[in-house]
N, CA, C and O of each residue as an XYZ file, in Angstrom:
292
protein
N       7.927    -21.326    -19.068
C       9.108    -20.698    -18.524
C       8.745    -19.309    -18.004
O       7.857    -18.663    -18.561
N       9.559    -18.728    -16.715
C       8.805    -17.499    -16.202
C      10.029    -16.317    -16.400
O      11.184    -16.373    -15.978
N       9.509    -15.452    -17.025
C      10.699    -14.139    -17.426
C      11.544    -14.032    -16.294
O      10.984    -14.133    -15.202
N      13.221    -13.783    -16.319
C      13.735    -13.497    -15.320
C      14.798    -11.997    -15.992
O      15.056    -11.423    -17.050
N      15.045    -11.958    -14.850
C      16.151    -10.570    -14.707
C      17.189    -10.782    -13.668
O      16.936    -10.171    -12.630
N      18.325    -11.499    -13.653
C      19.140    -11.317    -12.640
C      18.506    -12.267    -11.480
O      17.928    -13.262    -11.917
N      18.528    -12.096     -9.946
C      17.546    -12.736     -9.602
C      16.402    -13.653     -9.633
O      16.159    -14.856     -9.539
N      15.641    -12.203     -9.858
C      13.887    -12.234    -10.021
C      13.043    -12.745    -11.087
O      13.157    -12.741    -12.313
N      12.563    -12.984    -10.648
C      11.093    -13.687    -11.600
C      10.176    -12.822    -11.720
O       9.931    -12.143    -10.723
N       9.377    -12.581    -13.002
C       8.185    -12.119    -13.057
C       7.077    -12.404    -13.895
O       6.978    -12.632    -15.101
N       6.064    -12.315    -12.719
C       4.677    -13.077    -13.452
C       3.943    -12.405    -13.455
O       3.762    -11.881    -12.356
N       3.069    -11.956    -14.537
C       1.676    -11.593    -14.827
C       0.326    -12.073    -13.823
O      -0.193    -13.174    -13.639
N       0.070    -10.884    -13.351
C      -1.386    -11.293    -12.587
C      -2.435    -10.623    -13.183
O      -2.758     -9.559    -12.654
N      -3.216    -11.092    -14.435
C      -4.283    -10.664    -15.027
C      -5.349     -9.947    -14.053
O      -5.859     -8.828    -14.130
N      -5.502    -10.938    -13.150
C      -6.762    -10.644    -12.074
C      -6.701     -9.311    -11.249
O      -7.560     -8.435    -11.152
N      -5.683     -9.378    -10.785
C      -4.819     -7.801     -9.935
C      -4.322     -6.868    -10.345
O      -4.065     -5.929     -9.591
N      -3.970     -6.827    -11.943
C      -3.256     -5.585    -12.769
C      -2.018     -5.728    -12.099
O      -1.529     -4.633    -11.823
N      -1.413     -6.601    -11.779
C      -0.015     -5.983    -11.449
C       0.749     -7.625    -11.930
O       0.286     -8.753    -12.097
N       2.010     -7.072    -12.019
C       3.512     -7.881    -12.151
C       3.934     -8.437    -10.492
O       4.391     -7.662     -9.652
N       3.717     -9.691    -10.270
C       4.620    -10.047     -9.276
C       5.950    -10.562     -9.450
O       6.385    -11.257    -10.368
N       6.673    -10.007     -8.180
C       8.054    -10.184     -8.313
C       8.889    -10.968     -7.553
O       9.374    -10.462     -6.541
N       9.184    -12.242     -7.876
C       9.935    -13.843     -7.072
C      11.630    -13.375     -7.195
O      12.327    -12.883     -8.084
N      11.840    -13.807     -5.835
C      13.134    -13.755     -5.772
C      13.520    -15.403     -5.999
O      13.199    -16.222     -5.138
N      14.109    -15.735     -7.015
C      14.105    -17.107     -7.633
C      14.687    -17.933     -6.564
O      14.093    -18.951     -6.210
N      16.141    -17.476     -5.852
C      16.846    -18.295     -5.277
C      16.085    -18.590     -4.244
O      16.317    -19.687     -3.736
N      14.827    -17.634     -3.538
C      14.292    -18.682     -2.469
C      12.527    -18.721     -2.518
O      11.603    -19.041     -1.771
N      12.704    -18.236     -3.753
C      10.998    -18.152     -4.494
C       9.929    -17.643     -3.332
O       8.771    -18.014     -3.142
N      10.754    -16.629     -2.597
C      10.014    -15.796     -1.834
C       9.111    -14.553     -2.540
O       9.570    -14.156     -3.611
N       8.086    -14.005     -2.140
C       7.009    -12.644     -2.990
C       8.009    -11.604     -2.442
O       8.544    -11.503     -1.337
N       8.094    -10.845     -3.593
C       9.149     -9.499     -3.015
C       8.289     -8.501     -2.975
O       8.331     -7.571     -2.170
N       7.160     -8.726     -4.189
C       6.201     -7.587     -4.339
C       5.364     -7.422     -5.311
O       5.187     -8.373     -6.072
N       4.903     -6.622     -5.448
C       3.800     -6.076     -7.071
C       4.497     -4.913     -7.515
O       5.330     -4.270     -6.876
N       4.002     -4.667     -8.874
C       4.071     -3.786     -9.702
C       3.063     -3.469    -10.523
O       2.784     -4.125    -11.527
N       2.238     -2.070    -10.004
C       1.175     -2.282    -11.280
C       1.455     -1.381    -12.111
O       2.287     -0.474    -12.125
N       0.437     -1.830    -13.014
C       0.925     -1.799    -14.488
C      -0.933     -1.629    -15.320
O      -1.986     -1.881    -14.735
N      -0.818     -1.251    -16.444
C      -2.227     -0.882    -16.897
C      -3.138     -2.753    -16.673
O      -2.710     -3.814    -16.218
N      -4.305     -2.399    -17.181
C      -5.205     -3.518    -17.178
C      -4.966     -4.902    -17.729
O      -4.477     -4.964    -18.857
N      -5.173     -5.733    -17.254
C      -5.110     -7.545    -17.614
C      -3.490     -7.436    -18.228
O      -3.312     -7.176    -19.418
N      -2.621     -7.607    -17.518
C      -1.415     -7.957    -17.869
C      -1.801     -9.509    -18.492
O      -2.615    -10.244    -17.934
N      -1.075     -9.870    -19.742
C      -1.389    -11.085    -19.480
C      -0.243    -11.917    -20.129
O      -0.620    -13.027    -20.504
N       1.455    -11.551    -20.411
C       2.617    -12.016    -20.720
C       3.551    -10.739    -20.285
O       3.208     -9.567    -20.134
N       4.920    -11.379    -20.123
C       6.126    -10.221    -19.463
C       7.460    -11.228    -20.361
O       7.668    -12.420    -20.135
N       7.977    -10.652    -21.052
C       8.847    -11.096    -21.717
C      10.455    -10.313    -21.108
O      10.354     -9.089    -21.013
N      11.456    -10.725    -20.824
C      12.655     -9.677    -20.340
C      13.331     -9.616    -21.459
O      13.170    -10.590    -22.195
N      14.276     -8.512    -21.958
C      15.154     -8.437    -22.475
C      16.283     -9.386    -22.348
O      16.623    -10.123    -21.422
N      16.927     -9.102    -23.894
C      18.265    -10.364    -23.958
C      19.059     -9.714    -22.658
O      19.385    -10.378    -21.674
N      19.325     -8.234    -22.837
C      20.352     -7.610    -21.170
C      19.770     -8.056    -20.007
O      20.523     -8.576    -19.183
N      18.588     -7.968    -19.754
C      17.764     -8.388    -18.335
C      18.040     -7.159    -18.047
O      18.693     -6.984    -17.019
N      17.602     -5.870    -18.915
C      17.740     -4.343    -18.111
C      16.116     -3.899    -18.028
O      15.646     -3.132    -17.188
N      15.430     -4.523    -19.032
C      13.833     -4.217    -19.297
C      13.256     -5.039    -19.077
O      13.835     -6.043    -19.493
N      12.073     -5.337    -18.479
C      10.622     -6.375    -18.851
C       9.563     -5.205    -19.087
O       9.346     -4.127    -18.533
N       8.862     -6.071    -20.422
C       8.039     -5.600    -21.518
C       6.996     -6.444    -20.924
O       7.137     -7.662    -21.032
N       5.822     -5.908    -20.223
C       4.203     -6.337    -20.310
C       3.273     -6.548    -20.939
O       2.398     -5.858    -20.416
N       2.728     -7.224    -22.003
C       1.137     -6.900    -22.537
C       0.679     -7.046    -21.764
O       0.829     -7.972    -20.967
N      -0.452     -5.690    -21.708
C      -1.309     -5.619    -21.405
C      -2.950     -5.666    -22.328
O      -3.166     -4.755    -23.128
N      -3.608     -6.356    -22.202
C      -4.557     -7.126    -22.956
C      -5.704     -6.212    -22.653
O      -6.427     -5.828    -23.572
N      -5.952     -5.769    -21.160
C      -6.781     -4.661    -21.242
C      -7.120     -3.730    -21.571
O      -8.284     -3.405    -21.805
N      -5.795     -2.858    -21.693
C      -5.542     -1.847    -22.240
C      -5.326     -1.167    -23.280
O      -5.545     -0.030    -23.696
N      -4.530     -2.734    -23.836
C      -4.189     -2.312    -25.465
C      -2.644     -1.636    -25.299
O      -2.296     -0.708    -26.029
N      -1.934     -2.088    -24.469
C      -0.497     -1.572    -24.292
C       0.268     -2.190    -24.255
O       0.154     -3.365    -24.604
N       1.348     -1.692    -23.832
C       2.696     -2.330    -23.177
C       3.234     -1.447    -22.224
O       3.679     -0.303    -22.327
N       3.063     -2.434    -21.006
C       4.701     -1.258    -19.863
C       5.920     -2.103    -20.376
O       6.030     -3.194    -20.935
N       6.807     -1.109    -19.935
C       8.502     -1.253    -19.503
C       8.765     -1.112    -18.122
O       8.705      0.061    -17.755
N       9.091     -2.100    -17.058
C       9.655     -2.312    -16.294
C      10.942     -1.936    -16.429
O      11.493     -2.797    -17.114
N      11.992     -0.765    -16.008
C      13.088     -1.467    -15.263
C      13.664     -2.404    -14.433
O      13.806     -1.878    -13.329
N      13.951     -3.217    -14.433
C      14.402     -4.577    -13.586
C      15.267     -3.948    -12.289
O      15.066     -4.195    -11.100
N      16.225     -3.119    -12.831
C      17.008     -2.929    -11.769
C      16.674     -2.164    -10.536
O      17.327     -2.317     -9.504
N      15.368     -1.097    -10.651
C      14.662     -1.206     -9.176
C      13.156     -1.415     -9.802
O      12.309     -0.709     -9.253
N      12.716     -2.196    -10.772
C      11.225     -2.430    -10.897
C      10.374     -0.639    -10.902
O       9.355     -0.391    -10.257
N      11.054      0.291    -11.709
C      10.330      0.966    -11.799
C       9.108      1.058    -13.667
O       9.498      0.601    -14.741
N       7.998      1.621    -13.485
C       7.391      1.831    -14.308
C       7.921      2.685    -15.040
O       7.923      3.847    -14.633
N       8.562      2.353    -16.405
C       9.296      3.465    -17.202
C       7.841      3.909    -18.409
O       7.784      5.085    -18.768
N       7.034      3.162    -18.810
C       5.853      3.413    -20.133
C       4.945      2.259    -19.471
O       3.875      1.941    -19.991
């Protein structure tokens, strides 16, 4: 199953460091988001106000805002 928020979809791109972002209803690429090293799961919040990244490279986690995909951590 692929994390959503409203819309969008988002998937982990280990290879690229970044979060891509599907607009579900016509599963068009809206964009990237990077984010620290080897993303490699994005889980959204029960609100769909956050997506939470591991990052496997790094040893972290970002926070996405959903509502304009900004890098909050």
């Amino acid at each position: 199953m692929t994390p959503s928020a409203g819309p969008f979809a988002y998937l982990a791109d280990s290879a690229a460091g970044v979060v891509r972002v599907i607009d579900q209803a016509t599963e068009a690429f809206i964009g990237s988001i990077a984010v620290a090293a080897s993303p490699r799961s994005v889980v959204v919040s029960p609100d769909a106000v956050h997506a939470y990244v591991a990052n496997q490279g790094a040893d972290s986690l970002s926070v996405i805002r959903t509502s304009d995909n900004a890098v909050l951590a």
